[in-house]
C-alpha positions as CSV (number, residue, x, y, z in Angstrom):
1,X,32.1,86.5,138.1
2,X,29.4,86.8,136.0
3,X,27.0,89.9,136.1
4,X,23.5,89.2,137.6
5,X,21.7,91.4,135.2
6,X,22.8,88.7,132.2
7,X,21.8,85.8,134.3
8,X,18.6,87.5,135.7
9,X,17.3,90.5,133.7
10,X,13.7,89.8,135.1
11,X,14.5,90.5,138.6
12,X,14.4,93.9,140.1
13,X,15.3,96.3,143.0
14,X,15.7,94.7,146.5
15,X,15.7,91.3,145.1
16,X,18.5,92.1,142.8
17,X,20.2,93.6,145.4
18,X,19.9,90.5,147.2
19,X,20.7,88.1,144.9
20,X,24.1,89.7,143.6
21,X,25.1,89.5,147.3
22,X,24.6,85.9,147.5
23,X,26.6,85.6,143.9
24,X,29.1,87.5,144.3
25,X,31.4,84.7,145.3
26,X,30.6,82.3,143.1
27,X,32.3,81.6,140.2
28,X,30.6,81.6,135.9
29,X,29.7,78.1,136.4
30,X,28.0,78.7,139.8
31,X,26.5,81.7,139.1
32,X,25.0,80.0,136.1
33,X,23.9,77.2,137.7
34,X,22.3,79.5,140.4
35,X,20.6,81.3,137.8
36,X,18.7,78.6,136.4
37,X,17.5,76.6,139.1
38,X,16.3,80.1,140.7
39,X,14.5,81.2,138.1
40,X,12.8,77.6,137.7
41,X,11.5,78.2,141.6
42,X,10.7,82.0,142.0
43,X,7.5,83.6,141.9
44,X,6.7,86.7,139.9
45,X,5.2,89.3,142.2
46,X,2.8,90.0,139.1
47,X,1.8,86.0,139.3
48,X,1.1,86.5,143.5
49,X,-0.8,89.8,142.9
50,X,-3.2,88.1,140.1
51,X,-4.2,85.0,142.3
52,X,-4.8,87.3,144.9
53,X,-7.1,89.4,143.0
54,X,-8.7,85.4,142.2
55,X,-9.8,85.9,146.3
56,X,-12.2,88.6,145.4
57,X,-14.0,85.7,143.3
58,X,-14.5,83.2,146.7
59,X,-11.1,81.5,146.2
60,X,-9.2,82.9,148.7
61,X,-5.9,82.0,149.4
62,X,-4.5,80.9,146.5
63,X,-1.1,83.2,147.1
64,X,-0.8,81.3,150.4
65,X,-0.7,77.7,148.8
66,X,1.7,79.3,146.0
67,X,4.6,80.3,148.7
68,X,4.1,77.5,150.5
69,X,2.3,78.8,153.5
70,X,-0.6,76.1,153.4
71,X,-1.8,76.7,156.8
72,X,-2.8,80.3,156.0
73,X,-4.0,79.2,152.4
74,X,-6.3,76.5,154.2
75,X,-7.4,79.6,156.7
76,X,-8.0,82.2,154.0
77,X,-9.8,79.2,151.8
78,X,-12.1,78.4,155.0
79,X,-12.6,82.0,156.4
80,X,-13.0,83.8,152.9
81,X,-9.5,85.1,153.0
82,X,-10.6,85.9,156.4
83,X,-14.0,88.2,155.9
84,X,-11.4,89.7,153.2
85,X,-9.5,91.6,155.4
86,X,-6.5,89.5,155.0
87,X,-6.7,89.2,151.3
88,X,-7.2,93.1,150.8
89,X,-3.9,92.7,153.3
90,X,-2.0,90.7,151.2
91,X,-3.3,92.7,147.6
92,X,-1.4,95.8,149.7
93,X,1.5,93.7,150.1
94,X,1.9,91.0,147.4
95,X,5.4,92.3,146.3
96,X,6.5,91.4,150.1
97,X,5.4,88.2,150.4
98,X,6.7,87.5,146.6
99,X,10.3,88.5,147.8
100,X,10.2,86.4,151.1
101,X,9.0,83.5,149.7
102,X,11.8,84.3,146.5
103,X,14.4,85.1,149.5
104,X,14.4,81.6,150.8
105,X,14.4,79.8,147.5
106,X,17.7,81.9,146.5
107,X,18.8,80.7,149.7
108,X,18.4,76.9,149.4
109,X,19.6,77.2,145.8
110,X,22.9,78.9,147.0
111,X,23.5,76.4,149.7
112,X,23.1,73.5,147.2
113,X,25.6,75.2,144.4
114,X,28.1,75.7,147.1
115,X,27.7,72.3,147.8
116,X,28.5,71.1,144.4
């Protein structure tokens, strides 16, 4: 099996934790595979805390729309990032929401090497 920290030297901490579990049964080749096609679809927290910062400019929501949670993007984008209590919120907590959204790509991506 190959070592995550080759495939993925960018990721860090919980979600390299997380990802080596859902690796370690998969052969080079799948590993490989996995590696690329995640790193294609996950966010960098860095990239979720800069759009959030964009909310302080009158764009709020932008970190919504990113992970694919457009009903709260369209909410924060109507209500200001909701008086900015939920975009100060989310500038608290933009690594969490970075390793959710990354959680449930690495998840689909798994499912669809194993079904290879």
């Amino acid at each position: 099996m190959a070592n995550i920290y080759e495939l993925l030297p960018e990721i860090v901490g919980e979600e390299q934790m997380y990802i080596s579990s859902l690796v370690k049964n998969m052969d080079d080749k799948q590993a490989f595979q996995f590696a690329n096609i995640y790193r294609a679809r996950r966010k960098d927290p860095q990239v979720i805390l800069l759009v959030t910062l964009v909310g302080f400019l009158g764009i709020s929501g932008i970190q919504r729309f990113l992970t694919d949670q457009i009903g709260l993007g369209i909410l924060y984008l109507l209500t200001g990032g909701i008086c900015m209590i939920g975009t100060i919120i989310d500038l608290v907590n933009y690594k969490k929401i970075a390793f959710e959204y990354n959680q449930k790509q690495a998840n689909q991506v798994a499912v669809m090497i194993k079904g290879m």
